[in-house]
Structure formats: C-alpha cells, structure tokens
N, C-alpha and C positions, 0 to 999 in steps of 0.2 A: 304389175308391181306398183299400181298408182296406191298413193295414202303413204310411203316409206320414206318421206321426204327426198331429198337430191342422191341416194344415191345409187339409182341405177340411170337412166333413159329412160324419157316420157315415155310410156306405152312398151314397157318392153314385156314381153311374153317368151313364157317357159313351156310350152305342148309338150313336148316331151321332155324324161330325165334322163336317159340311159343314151351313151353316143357308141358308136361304132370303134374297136380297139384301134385300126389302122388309124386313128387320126392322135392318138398316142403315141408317144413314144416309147413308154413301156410296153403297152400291150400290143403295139406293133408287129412285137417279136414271136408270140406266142402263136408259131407255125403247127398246123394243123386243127387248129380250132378257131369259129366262129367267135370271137370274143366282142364284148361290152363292156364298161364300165359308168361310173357315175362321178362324176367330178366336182363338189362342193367348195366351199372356199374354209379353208382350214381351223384349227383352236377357237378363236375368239375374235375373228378378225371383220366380222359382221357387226358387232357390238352387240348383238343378242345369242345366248347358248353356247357352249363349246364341244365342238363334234372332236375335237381330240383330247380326252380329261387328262390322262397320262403323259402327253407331252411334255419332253422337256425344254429349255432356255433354246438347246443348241441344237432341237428337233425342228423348235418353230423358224428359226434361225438357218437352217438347212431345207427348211420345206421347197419343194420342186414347184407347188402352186405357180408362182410367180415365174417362172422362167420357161424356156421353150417359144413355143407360136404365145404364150399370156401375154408374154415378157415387148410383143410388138403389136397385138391386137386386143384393146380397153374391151371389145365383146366375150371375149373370154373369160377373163374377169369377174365381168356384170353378171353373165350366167351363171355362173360358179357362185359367185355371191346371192343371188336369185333364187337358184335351189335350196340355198342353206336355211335362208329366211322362209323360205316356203316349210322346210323341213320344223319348223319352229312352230309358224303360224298358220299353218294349213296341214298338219300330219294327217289326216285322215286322206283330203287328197292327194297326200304325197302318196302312200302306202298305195292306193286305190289306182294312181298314176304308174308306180313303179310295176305294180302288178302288172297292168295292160300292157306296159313295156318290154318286162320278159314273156310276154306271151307273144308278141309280133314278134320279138327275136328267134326266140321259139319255133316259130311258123321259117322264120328265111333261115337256119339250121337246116330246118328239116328238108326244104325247099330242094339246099346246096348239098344233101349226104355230110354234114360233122357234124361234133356235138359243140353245143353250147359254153362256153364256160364267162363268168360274168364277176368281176369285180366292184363292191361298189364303195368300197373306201379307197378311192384313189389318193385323197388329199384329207381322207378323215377316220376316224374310229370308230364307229357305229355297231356295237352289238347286234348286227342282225336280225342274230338267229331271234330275238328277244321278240320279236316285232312278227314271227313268223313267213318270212322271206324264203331263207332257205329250204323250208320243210314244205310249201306249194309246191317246188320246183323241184322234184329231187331228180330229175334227169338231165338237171345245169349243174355245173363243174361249178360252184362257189370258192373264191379266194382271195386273200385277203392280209395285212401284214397290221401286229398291234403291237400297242404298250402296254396293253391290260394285263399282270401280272394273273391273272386265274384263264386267259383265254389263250391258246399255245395246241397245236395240232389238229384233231382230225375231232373236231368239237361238234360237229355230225357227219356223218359218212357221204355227204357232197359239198362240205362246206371246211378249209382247209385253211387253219391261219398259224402263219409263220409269227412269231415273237421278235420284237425289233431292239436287239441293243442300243443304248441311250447313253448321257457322260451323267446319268441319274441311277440308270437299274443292272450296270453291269452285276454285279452280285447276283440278283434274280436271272440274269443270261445264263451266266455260267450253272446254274442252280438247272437251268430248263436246258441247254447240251448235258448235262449229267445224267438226267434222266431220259434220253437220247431222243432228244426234241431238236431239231434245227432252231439256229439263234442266225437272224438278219443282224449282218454289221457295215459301215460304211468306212472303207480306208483311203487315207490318202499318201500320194508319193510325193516326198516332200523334194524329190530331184528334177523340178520343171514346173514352168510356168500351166498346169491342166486347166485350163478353163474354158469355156465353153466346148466345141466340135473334140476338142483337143482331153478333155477329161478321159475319154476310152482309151488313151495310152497309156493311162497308170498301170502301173504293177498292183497285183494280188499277193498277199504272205501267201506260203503253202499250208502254213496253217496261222493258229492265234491259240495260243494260253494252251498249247496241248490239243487241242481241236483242229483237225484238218477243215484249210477253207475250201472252196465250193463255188466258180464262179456264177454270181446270180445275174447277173447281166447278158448273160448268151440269152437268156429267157427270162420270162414272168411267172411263168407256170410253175411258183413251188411246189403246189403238188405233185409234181413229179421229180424232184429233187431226191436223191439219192442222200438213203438217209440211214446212220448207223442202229445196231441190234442194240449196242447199249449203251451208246454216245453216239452225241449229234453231232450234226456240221455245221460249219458257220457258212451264213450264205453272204459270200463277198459282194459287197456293190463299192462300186468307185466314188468317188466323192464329186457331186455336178453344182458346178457353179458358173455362171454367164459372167465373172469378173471377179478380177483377185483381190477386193475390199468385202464381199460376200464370202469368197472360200477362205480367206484370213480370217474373217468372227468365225466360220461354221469349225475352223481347224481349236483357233483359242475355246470355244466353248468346251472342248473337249467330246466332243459327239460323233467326230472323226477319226480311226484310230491310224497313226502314223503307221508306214510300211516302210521296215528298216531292214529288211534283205530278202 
C-alpha cells in the first residue's frame, strides 16, 4: 500500500481478500457450511469511492465495521481499508485475487465434505453478480444483504440477497414484503441498558407492520430463511452497539425500529 500517503502502515500487504467465517461474528454462526467472507471498510470512509451508494445517515451510523475485535485491534481496520482502495485502484487485481480465493476455498470445502457458501459485502454493497463472481462459481452458496432498491432475492439461483430496511426506504421494504420478498430490519428494546455482549438480550416483535418477524441472528444464512408464498418476513436483527452514545445516534436516526411488546 506504499504511494497512499499515512494512512495505512509502512509496507502493509493484502495477499489475500477473502477470510475464514469463524473469525466473524456473523458468519460464525452459519453451522454447516464452510463459510468466507470479504470485509472492506464501508460508504466513503477511505475518501476514494463509496462501496455502499444506498446507504443511509443512520445505516453509516449503525455500521458493525468499527466494533467487535476492529473496535480493539488498528490491523483490522487498515485491512479493511486496504482492500477497499485496492478495490478502486487495482480492480483488475482485485477480481483476479478474489477469483484465486474462491478457488482455494473451494478446494478446503471439498477437502472437509460441505458446501461453500461465501459473503462478500460484509461491510459493503457491491453488485457482484455485475463483475461476474457469482456465475464462475455456481456451486458456492452467494449471500448478501442491500439497499439497492432493484436488487431483493434469488438475483441468480446461487447468489441470494435479502433487502435491508433503512429510516430512508421503509416504503420500498414494505413494497418488497408485499411481494413476498423478506425485508432485513434492526430493533431495539428500549427496557435496558443493550450494549455491547449484552445486545443478544433484546426482545424481537412477533411481527412489524402486519409482517411476521423472523429471528435473523440464530444465523446468517438468509438463504434459508423461511419465507412466505405471498408475503415476506422480516428478518429481525437486534440492534449492536459497543456503547450507549453509539446506540443513542443509531436509535435518533431512526434506523432502529423500537420494540414496544
């Protein structure tokens, strides 16, 4: 990363893009499959390009990037930021890098008997399928969570992206549960201090707006989210904040939906 002036570490190097689920937190969870993902540094927060266009105030405001192991170790970070810029000024070998990566994954899958499945907007929005990713790979489980109003379910038949409710696009949520699509939403319980380890105690509504909720925190693996014939579900996530001056802006922005029984 040398020539990007101060802000990574002298000499720091990215050899690979793709990390191992288990050192997620998310995709920790996603028992029975071999999982991967990709971790960039979010919206605009590099100063060149924005990997999330859709984002809203109280998306960037609630973004997970910064908390967890980021939130105590600066190399995390710098990585995250690293690939982003790479993804900017080097796309050729990014794509060229990403590719070799699901191919090694590929190979230690097949190694251990599961299938693959591999996220790579953890902390960003990246059209993919645009770029041809998904469609090399069509024996990897692809998934993924947007704001991109035209991009919402089974956008190729290995590649599975859930719609993220915002305090910007509810109206297009509800629009996409109507036509029996799952809609991702974030609630909080506003009876207790949840923040950091402590967040997993919140309550879920049973449902929102007429829509039965769906907890999405047992798992990552939307694509197997139990999903209506002709209404969707909303997939509940709890609202994670490592401090209650962070979940106070994410709750004000409106991005958070209160849980009142």
């Amino acid at each position: 990363m040398d020539g990007y002036g101060n802000r990574f570490p002298e000499g720091l190097e990215v050899p690979r893009l793709l990390a191992n689920g288990d050192s997620n937190t998310k995709t920790r969870k996603n028992v029975g499959y071999l999982s991967c993902g990709l971790s960039m540094s979010p919206h605009k927060s590099v100063g060149i390009g924005n990997v999330c266009t859709d984002a809203s105030r109280g998306c960037v405001a609630g973004c997970l990037n910064e908390q967890g192991l980021a939130s105590v170790f600066e190399t995390i970070g710098h990585a995250r930021k690293a690939r982003t810029v790479l993804w900017y000024l080097a796309r050729e070998w990014f794509l060229e890098t990403i590719t070799t990566d699901l191919e090694r994954w590929q190979r230690k899958a097949k190694r251990k008997g599961q299938e693959l499945c591999a996220r790579l907007n953890m902390f960003s929005d990246i059209p993919w399928e645009r770029y041809g990713i998904p469609q090399r790979f069509e024996d990897v489980r692809f998934y993924d969570y947007t704001k991109h109003p035209r991009r919402t379910g089974a956008i190729l038949p290995n590649y599975w992206v859930t719609f993220s409710r915002s305090e910007t696009n509810e109206k297009h949520a509800l629009e996409v549960l109507r036509r029996g699509d799952n809609v991702a939403a974030v609630f909080h319980d506003p009876n207790g201090k949840f923040v950091g380890n402590r967040s997993a105690g919140q309550r879920l509504p049973k449902s929102w707006r007429g829509f039965p909720v769906i907890d999405g925190d047992i798992t990552d693996l939307r694509f197997e989210d139990d999903r209506g014939q002709t209404r969707g579900r909303v997939v509940g996530l709890r609202l994670k904040a490592h401090d209650n001056a962070t979940r106070a802006n994410i709750i004000k922005s409106g991005f958070s939906i209160q849980v009142t029984r």
